[in-house]
BAGUMAR-719819 format. One record per residue (C-alpha): residue number from 1; residue in one letter; x, y, z. Coordinates in nm, 2 decimals. Example, Ala and Ser with C-alpha at 12.3 -4.5 7.8 and 13.67 -1.06 7.14 Angstrom:
<pts>
num: 1, residuo: A, x: 1.23, y: -0.45, z: 0.78
num: 2, residuo: S, x: 1.37, y: -0.11, z: 0.71
</pts>
This chain:
<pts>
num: 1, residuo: X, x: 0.00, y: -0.74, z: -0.67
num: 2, residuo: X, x: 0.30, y: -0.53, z: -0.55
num: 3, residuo: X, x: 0.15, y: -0.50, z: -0.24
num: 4, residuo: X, x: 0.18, y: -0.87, z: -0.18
num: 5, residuo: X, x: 0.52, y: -0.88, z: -0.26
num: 6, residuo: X, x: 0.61, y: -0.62, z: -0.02
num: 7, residuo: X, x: 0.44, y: -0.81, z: 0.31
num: 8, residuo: X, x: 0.63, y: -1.13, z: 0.19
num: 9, residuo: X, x: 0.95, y: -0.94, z: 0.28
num: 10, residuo: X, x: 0.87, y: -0.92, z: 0.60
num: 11, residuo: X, x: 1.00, y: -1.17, z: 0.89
num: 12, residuo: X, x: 0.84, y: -1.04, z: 1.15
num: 13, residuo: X, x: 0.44, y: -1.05, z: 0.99
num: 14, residuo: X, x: 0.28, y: -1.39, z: 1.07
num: 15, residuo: X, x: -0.01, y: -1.35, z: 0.87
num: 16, residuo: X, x: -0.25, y: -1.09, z: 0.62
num: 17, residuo: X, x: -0.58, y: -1.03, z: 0.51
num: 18, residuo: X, x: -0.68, y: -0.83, z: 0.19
num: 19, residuo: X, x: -1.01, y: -0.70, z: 0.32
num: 20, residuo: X, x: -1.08, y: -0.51, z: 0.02
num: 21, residuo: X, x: -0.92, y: -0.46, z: -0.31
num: 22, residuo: X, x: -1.04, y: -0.21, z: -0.61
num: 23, residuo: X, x: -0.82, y: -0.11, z: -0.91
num: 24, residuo: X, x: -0.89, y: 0.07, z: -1.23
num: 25, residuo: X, x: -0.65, y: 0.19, z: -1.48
num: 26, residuo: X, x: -0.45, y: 0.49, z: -1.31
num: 27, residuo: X, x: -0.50, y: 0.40, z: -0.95
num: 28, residuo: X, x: -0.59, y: 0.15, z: -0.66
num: 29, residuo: X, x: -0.81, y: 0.15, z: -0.31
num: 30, residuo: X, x: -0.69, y: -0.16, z: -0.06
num: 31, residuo: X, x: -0.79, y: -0.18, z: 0.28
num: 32, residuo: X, x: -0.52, y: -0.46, z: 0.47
num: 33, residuo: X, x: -0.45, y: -0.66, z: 0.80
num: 34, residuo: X, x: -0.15, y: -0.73, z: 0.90
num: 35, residuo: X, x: -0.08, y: -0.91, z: 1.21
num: 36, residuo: X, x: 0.27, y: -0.91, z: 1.34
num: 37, residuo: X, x: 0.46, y: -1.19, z: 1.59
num: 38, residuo: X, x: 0.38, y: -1.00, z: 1.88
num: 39, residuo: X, x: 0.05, y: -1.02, z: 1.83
num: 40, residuo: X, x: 0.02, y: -0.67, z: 1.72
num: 41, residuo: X, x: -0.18, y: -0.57, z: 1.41
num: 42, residuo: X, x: -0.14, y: -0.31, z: 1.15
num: 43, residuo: X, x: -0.47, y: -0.17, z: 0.99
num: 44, residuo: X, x: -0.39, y: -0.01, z: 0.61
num: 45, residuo: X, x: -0.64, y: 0.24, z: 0.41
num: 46, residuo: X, x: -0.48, y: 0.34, z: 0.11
num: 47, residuo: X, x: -0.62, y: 0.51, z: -0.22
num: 48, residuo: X, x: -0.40, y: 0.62, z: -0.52
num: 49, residuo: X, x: -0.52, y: 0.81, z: -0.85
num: 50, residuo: X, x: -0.35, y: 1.03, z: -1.06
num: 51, residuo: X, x: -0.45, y: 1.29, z: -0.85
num: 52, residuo: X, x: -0.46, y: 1.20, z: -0.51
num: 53, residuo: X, x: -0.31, y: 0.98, z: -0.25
num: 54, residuo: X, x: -0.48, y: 0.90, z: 0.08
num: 55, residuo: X, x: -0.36, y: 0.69, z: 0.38
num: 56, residuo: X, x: -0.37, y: 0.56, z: 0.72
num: 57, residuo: X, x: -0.16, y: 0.32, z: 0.85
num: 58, residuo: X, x: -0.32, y: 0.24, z: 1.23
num: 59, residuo: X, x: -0.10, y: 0.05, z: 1.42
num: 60, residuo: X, x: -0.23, y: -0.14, z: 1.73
num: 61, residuo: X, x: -0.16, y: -0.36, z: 2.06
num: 62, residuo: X, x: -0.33, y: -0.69, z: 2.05
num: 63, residuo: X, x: -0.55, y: -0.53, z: 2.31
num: 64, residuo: X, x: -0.64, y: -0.28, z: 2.07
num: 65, residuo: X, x: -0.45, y: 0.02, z: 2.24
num: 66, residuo: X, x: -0.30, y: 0.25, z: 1.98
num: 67, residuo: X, x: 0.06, y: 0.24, z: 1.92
num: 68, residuo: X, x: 0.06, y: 0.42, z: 1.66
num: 69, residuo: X, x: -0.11, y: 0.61, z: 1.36
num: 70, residuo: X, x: 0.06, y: 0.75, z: 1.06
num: 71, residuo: X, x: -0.23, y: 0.95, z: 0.81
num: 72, residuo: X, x: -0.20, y: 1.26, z: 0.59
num: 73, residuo: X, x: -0.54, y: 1.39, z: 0.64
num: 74, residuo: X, x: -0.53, y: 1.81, z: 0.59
num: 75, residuo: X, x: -0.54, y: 1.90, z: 1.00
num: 76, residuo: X, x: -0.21, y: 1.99, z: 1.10
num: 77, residuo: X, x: -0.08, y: 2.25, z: 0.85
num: 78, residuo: X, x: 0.23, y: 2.39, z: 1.17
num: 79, residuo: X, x: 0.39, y: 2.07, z: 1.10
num: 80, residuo: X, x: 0.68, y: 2.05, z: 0.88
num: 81, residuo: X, x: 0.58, y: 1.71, z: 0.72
num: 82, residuo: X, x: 0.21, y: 1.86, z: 0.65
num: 83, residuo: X, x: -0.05, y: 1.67, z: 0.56
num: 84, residuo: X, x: 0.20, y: 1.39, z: 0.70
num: 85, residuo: X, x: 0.17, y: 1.33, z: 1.06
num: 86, residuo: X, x: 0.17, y: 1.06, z: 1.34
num: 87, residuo: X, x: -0.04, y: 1.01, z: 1.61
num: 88, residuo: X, x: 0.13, y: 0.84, z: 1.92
num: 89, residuo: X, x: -0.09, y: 0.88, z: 2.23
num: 90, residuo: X, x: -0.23, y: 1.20, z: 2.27
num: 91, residuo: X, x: 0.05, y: 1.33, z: 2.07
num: 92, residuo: X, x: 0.08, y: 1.45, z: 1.67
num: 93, residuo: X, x: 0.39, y: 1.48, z: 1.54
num: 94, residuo: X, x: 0.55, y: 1.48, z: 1.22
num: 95, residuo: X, x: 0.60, y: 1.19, z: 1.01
num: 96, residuo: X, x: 0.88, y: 1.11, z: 0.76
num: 97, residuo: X, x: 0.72, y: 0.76, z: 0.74
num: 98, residuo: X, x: 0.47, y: 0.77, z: 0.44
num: 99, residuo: X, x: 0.44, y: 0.46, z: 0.23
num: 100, residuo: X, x: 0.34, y: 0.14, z: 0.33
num: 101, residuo: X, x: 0.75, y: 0.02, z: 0.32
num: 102, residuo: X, x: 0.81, y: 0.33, z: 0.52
num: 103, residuo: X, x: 0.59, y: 0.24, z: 0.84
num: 104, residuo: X, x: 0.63, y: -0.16, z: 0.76
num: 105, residuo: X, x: 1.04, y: -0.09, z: 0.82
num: 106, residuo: X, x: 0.97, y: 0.12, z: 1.15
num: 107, residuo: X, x: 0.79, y: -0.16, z: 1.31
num: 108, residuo: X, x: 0.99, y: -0.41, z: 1.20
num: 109, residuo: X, x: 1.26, y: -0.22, z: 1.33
num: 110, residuo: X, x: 1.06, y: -0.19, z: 1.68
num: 111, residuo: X, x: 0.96, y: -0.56, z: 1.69
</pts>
């Protein structure tokens, strides 16, 4: 799974959990855990078809405070990035992270 591959890369993840896994012939729904060395964790919802691609990418202290949470639901069409956008806080902004690599890089980076 290329999915699998792609964590591997990644110094700073101690550990992951597929916590559900569907695939048919033109697309994909995983749900993922990934828990970093500082204890923080990284919940992923991603579906793909030929069609459509949803995600959310909910990044969180070990105390379960939000750090961040990259999506593209539809609800901010002013942003330039729409549907992508980041929640940090109280705060939306735009997001140019919006793959799985994307937000996996920016916290390693921050780590």
């Amino acid at each position: 799974m290329e999915i699998l591959k792609l964590l591997e890369q990644y110094a700073s993840i101690t550990e992951f959990e597929v916590e559900n896994y569907k695939s048919w012939e033109t697309g994909f729904y995983v749900r993922l855990k990934i828990t970093f060395k500082n204890k923080s964790i990284l919940y992923v919802k991603e579906y793909f078809s030929e069609t459509e691609r949803n995600y959310s990418y909910h990044w969180q202290t070990k105390d379960e405070a939000l750090i961040i949470r990259w999506d593209n639901s539809p609800h901010y069409p002013t942003h330039s990035t729409f549907p992508h956008h980041k929640h940090i806080g109280n705060k939306i902004s735009e997001s140019y992270e919006i793959t799985l690599k994307d937000v996996l890089m920016y916290i390693d980076n921050d780590i």
